[in-house]
Structure formats: structure tokens, C-alpha cells
One Martini backbone bead per residue (centre of mass of N, CA, C, O) as a GRO file, in nm:
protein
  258
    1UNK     BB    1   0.291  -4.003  -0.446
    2UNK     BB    2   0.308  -3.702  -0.575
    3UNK     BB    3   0.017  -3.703  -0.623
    4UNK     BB    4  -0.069  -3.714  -0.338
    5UNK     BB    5   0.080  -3.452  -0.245
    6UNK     BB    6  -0.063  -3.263  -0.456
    7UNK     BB    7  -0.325  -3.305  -0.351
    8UNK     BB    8  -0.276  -3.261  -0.026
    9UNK     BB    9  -0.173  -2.927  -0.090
   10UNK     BB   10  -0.412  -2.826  -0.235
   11UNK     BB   11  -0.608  -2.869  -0.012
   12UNK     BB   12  -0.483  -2.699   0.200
   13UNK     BB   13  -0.523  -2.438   0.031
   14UNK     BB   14  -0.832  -2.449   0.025
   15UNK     BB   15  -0.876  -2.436   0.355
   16UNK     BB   16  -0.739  -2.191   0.381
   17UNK     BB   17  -0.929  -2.031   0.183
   18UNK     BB   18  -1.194  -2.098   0.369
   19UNK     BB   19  -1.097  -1.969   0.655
   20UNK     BB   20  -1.021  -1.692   0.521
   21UNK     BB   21  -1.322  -1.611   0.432
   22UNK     BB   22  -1.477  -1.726   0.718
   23UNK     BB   23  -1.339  -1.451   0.855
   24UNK     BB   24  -1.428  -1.226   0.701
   25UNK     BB   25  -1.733  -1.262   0.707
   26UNK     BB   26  -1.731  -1.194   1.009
   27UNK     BB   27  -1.624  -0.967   1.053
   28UNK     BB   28  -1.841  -0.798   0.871
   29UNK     BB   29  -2.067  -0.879   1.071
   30UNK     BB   30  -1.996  -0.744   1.307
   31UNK     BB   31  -2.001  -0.459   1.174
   32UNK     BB   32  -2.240  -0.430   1.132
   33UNK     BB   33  -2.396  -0.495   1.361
   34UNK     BB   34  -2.261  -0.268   1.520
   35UNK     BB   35  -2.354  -0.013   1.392
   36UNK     BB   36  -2.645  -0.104   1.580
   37UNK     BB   37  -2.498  -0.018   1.824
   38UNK     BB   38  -2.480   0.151   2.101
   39UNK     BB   39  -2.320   0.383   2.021
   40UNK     BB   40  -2.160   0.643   1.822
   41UNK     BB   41  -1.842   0.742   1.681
   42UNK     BB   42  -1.873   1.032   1.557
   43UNK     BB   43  -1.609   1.135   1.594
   44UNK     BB   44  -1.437   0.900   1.451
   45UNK     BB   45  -1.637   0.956   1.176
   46UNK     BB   46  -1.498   1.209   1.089
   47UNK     BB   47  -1.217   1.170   1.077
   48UNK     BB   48  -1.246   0.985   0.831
   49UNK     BB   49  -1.347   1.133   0.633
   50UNK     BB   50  -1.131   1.346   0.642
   51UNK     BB   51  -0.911   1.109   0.569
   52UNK     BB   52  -1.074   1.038   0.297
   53UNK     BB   53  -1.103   1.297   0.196
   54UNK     BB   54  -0.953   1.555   0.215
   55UNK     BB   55  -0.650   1.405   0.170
   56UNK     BB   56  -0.736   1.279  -0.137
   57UNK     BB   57  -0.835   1.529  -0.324
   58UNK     BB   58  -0.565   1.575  -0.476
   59UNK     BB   59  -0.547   1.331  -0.610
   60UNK     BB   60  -0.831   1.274  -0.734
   61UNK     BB   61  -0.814   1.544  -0.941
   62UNK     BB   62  -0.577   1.497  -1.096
   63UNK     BB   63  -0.646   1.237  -1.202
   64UNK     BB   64  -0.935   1.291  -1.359
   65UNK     BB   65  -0.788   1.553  -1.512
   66UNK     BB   66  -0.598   1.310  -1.687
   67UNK     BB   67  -0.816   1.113  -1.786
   68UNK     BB   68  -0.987   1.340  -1.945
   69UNK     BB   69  -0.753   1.396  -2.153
   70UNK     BB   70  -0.687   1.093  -2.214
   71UNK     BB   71  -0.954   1.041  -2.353
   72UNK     BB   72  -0.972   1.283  -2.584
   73UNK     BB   73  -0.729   1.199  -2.723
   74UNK     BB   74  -0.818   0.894  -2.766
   75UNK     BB   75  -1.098   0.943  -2.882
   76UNK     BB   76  -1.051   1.139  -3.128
   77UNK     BB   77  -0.894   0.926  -3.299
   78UNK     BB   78  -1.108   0.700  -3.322
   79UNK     BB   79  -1.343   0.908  -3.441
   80UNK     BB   80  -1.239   1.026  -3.660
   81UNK     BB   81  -1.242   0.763  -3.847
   82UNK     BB   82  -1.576   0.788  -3.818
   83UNK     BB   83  -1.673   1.064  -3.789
   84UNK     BB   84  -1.758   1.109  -3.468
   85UNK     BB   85  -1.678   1.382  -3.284
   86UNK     BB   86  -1.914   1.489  -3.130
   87UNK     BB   87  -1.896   1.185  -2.951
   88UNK     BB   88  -1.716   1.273  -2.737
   89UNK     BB   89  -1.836   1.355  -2.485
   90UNK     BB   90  -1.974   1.103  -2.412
   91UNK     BB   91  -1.732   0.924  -2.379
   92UNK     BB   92  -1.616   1.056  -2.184
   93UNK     BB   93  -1.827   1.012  -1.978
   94UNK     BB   94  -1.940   0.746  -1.992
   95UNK     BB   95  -1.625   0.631  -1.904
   96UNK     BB   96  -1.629   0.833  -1.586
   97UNK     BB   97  -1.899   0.708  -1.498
   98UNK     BB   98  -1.892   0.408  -1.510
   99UNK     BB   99  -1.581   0.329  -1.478
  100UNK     BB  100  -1.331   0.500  -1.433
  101UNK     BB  101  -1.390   0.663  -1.162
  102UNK     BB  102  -1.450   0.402  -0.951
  103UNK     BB  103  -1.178   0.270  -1.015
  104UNK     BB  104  -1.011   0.501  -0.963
  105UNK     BB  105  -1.039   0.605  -0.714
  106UNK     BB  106  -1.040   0.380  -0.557
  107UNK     BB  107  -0.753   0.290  -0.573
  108UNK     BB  108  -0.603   0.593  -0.480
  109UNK     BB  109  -0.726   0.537  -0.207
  110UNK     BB  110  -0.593   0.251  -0.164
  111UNK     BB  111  -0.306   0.383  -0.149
  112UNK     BB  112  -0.326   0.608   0.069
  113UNK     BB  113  -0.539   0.506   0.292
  114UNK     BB  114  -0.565   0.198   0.315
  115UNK     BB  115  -0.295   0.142   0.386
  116UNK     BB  116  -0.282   0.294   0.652
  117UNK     BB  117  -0.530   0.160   0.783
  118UNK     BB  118  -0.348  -0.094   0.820
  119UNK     BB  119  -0.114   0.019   0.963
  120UNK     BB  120  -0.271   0.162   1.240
  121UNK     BB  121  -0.434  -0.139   1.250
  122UNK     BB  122  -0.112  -0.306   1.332
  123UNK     BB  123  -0.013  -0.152   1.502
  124UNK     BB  124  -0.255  -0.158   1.765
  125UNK     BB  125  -0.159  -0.469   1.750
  126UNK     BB  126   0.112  -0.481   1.860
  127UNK     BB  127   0.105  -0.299   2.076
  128UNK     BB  128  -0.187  -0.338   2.260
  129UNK     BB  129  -0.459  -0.162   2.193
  130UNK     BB  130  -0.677  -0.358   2.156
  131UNK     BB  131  -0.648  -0.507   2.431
  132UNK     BB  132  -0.727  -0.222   2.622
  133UNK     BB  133  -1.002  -0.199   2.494
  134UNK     BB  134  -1.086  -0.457   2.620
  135UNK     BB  135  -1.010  -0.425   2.825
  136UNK     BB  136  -1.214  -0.134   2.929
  137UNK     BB  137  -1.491  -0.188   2.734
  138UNK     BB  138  -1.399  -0.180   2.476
  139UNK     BB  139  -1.470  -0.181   2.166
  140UNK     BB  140  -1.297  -0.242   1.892
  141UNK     BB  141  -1.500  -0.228   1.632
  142UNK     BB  142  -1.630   0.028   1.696
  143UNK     BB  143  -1.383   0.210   1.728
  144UNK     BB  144  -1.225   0.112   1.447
  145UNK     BB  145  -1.403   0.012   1.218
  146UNK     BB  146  -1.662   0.106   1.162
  147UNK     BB  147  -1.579   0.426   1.066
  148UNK     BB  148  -1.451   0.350   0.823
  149UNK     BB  149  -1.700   0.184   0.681
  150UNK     BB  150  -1.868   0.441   0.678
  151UNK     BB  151  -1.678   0.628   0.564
  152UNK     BB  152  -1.634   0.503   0.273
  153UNK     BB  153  -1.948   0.479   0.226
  154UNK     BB  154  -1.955   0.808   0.177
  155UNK     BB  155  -1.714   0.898   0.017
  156UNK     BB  156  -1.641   0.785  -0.238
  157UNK     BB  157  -1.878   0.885  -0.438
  158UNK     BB  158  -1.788   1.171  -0.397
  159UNK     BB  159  -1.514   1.130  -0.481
  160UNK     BB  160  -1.616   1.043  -0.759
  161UNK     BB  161  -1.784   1.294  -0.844
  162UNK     BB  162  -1.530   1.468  -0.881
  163UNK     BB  163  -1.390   1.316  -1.090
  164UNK     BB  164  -1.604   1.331  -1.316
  165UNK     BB  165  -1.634   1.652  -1.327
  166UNK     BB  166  -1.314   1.701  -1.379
  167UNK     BB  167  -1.279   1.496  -1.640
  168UNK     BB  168  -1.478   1.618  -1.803
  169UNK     BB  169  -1.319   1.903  -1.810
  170UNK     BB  170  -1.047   1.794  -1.903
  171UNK     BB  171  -1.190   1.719  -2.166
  172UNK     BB  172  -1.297   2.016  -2.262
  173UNK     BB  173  -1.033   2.142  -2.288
  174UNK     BB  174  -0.870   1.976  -2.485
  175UNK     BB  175  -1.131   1.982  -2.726
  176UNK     BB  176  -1.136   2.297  -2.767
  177UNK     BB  177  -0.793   2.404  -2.726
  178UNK     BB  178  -0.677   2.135  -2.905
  179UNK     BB  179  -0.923   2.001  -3.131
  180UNK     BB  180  -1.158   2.183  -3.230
  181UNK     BB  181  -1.392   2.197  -3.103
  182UNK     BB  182  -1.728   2.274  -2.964
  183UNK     BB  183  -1.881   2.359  -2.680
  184UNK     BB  184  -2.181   2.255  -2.761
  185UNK     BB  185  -2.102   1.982  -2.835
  186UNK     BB  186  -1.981   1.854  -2.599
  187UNK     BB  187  -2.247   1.858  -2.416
  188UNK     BB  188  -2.518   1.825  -2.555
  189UNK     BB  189  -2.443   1.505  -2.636
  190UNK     BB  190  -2.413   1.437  -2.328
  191UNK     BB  191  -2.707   1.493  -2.286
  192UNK     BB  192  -2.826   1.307  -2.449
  193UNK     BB  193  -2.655   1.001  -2.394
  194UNK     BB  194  -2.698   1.069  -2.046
  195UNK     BB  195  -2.821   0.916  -1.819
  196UNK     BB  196  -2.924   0.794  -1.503
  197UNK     BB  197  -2.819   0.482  -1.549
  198UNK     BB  198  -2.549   0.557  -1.540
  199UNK     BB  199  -2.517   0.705  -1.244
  200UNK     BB  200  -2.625   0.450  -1.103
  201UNK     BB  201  -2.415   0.261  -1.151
  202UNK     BB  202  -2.131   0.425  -1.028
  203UNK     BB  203  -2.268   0.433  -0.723
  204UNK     BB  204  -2.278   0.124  -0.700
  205UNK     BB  205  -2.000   0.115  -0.719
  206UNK     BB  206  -1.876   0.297  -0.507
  207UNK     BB  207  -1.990   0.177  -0.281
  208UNK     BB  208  -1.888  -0.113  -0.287
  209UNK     BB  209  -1.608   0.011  -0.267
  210UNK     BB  210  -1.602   0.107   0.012
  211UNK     BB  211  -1.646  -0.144   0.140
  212UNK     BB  212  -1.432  -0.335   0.038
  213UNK     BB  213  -1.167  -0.164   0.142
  214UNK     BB  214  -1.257  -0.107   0.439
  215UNK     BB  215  -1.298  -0.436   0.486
  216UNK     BB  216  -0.980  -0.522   0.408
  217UNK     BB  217  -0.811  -0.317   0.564
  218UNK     BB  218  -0.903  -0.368   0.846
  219UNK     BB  219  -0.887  -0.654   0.841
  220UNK     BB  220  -0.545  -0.690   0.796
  221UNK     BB  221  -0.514  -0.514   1.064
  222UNK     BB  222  -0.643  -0.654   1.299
  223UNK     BB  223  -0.446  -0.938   1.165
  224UNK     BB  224  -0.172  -0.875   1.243
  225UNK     BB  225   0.140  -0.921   1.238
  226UNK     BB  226   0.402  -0.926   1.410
  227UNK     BB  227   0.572  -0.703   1.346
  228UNK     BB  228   0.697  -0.507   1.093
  229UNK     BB  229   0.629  -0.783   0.892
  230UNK     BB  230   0.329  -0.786   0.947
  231UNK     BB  231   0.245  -0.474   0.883
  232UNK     BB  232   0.381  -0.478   0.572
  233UNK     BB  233   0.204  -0.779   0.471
  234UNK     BB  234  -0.101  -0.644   0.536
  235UNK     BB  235  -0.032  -0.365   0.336
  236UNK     BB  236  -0.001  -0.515   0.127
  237UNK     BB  237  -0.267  -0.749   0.125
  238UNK     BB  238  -0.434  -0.514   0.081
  239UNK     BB  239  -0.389  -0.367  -0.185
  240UNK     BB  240  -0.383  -0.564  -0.353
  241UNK     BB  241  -0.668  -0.708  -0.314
  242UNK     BB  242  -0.829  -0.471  -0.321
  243UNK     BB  243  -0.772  -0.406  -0.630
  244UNK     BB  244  -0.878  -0.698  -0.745
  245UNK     BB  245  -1.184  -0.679  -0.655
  246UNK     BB  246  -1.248  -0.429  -0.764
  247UNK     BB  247  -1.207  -0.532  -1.091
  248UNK     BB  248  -1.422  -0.789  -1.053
  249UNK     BB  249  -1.619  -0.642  -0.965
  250UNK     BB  250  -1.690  -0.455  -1.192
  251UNK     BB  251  -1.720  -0.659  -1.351
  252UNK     BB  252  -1.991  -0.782  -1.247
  253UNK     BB  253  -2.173  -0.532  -1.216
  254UNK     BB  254  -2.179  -0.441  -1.522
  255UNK     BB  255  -2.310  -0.739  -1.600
  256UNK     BB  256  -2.542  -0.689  -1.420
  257UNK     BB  257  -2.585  -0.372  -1.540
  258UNK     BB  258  -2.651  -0.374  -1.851
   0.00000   0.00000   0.00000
């Protein structure tokens, strides 16, 4: 009997985890349509681009900026051993034009931005502004979901470039005023072996990362449950799955374009 009810537990768990993706899918095929049909949000696609980039601007800068100090001084200790410090430069650049740029910023994003508009379109949805938007014969995929969801997939890439070439810098400070590299040295080599093939890697990490990241928090915010607990839990279960997302993703296209 005991097995009986924990195959029926664990079928309803199966059940509902597909119900709830096949709810997700929807939502997003939703969002895609609304794209191509006009009118477009300009003003409030503009407005989400300043939202997503220039207040996450910060963050991004600060993260990338330490992140490169802190690849250069763990890359040298390591490549020391193997006496091929001249190799810093690229192993800099390449771990964070490959992986840390776009998963480390995406990240950042998704803590400071994402959790936002999970909460902001989940306000929206107990406050009953987004059934306002339906009474008045507002789209509210279109005004709400939409500019979000391109706004990510512009500033994204963006501001992941922006972390690449800060945390370059910042190992570059490191490695010739604290390690005694040679400014030739470290940039030369990163010309031969960082190739575009490895920059297109990067950018469509960051582009599917920007979809991903605005697609789950803008769904969680749009279905928050009633009452400060039902948005507080969708603003929780947004940046967790986010973040999850992200590491999973990364990792198949990592092996998928390698």
C-alpha cells in the first residue's frame, strides 16, 4: 500500500511538473507572437533597457573587474608551475569571454533586475492592475511581458561585453603591477589565441541568457499568488530557477558549440 501511494505521490509531482512547463511554453509562445504584432511598446522598451542596463551598470563593472583580478592571480599561480605565465593573458580572456562574462553577469542581472520585475509584475497582478489593462482592451502580454523580454535581449549581450572587457582589464592591472608580467606579453598572446569563434560563443550565451532569464521572472511575476506571500515566493522561485537555468544552459551549449 505504501508503494502504492508513493508511485500515486510521485506521478502527481510528474503531472504537475508538466503542467507547469507546458504552461511556461505557452506563456512564452504568447510573448514571441505579441512581438510581431503592433502596435510596440517603444516608450516602455526603452524604459526596461535603462531598467536592465544602465542601473545594473554597477554591479556589472565592480563583478567583471574582480573577477579578472582574481583569474589572474589564481591563473598565475597555476601556470607557473608549468612555467607558461606568458599564457595569462588568454587564459584570462578566454575564461571570461567563454563562461565567467556571460554566466557571472547574467547572474548579477537576475539578482538585481529579475527579482524586480518579478515583484513589480506581481504587484501588478494582486494589486488586479494587470486586469485593468484587460478591461481598457490593453494587452497586457504586450505592455507588460514584451519590452521586458526584448529589453533582456538587447542589454544582456551588452552589458556581458562590458564585463569581458573590464575584467580583461582588471587582470591586466593585476598581472603587470602585482605579478611582474610584461604589458607585451599579455595582450600579444591573447591576440593569437582568442579567436571570433570564441566571442560568438560568448554572445550567444549572453543573447539566450537574456531570453531565459526575462522569460521565468516575467512568468513568475505574471502568476504570483494573491498577498505579500504569493509575491515574495514567486520573486524567491524566480531568481532561484533563473540562476539554475542559466548554470544548466550553459553547460549544454558550452558542449554543444565546443
Amino acid at each position: 500500500m505504501s508503494m502504492i501511494k508513493f508511485i500515486r505521490l510521485l506521478g502527481g509531482y510528474g503531472v504537475e511538473l508538466f503542467l507547469f512547463l507546458g504552461k511556461m511554453f505557452i506563456f512564452l509562445v504568447d510573448a514571441i507572437y505579441y512581438v510581431f504584432i503592433p502596435p510596440f511598446k517603444f516608450k516602455n522598451f526603452l524604459r526596461q533597457v535603462r531598467f536592465f542596463g544602465n542601473k545594473s551598470m554597477i554591479v556589472v563593472i565592480f563583478t567583471g573587474a574582480f573577477s579578472g583580478m582574481v583569474l589572474a592571480l589564481q591563473g598565475f599561480y597555476a601556470l607557473n608551475k608549468f612555467g607558461a605565465e606568458a599564457l595569462l593573458g588568454p587564459a584570462v580572456a578566454l575564461s571570461l569571454i567563454r563562461e565567467l562574462g556571460p554566466v557571472l553577469c547574467a547572474l548579477m542581472i537576475t539578482g538585481r533586475a529579475g527579482s524586480a520585475i518579478t515583484a513589480e509584475i506581481g504587484i501588478m497582478r494582486i494589486t488586479e492592475q494587470i486586469d485593468a489593462l484587460t478591461v481598457m482592451a490593453v494587452n497586457p502580454m504586450k505592455y507588460v511581458v514584451v519590452p521586458n523580454i526584448i529589453a533582456g535581449i538587447v542589454t544582456f549581450p551588452l552589458l556581458t561585453a562590458i564585463f569581458d572587457i573590464v575584467g580583461i582589464y582588471g587582470g591586466y592591472i593585476v598581472s603587470i603591477h602585482a605579478l611582474g608580467l610584461s604589458e607585451g606579453t599579455y595582450f600579444s598572446q591573447m591576440e593569437l589565441y582568442v579567436d571570433f569563434k570564441d566571442i560568438r560563443i560568448g554572445l550567444y550565451k549572453s543573447l539566450s541568457f537574456g531570453l531565459l532569464v526575462t522569460w521565468i521572472c516575467t512568468f513568475m511575476g505574471y502568476y504570483a499568488g494573491y498577498g505579500a506571500r504569493g509575491v515574495s515566493r514567486a520573486t524567491t522561485n524566480a531568481v532561484v530557477l533563473s540562476s539554475v537555468i542559466i548554470l544548466l544552459w550553459d553547460y549544454m551549449l558550452g558542449a554543444f558549440l565546443l
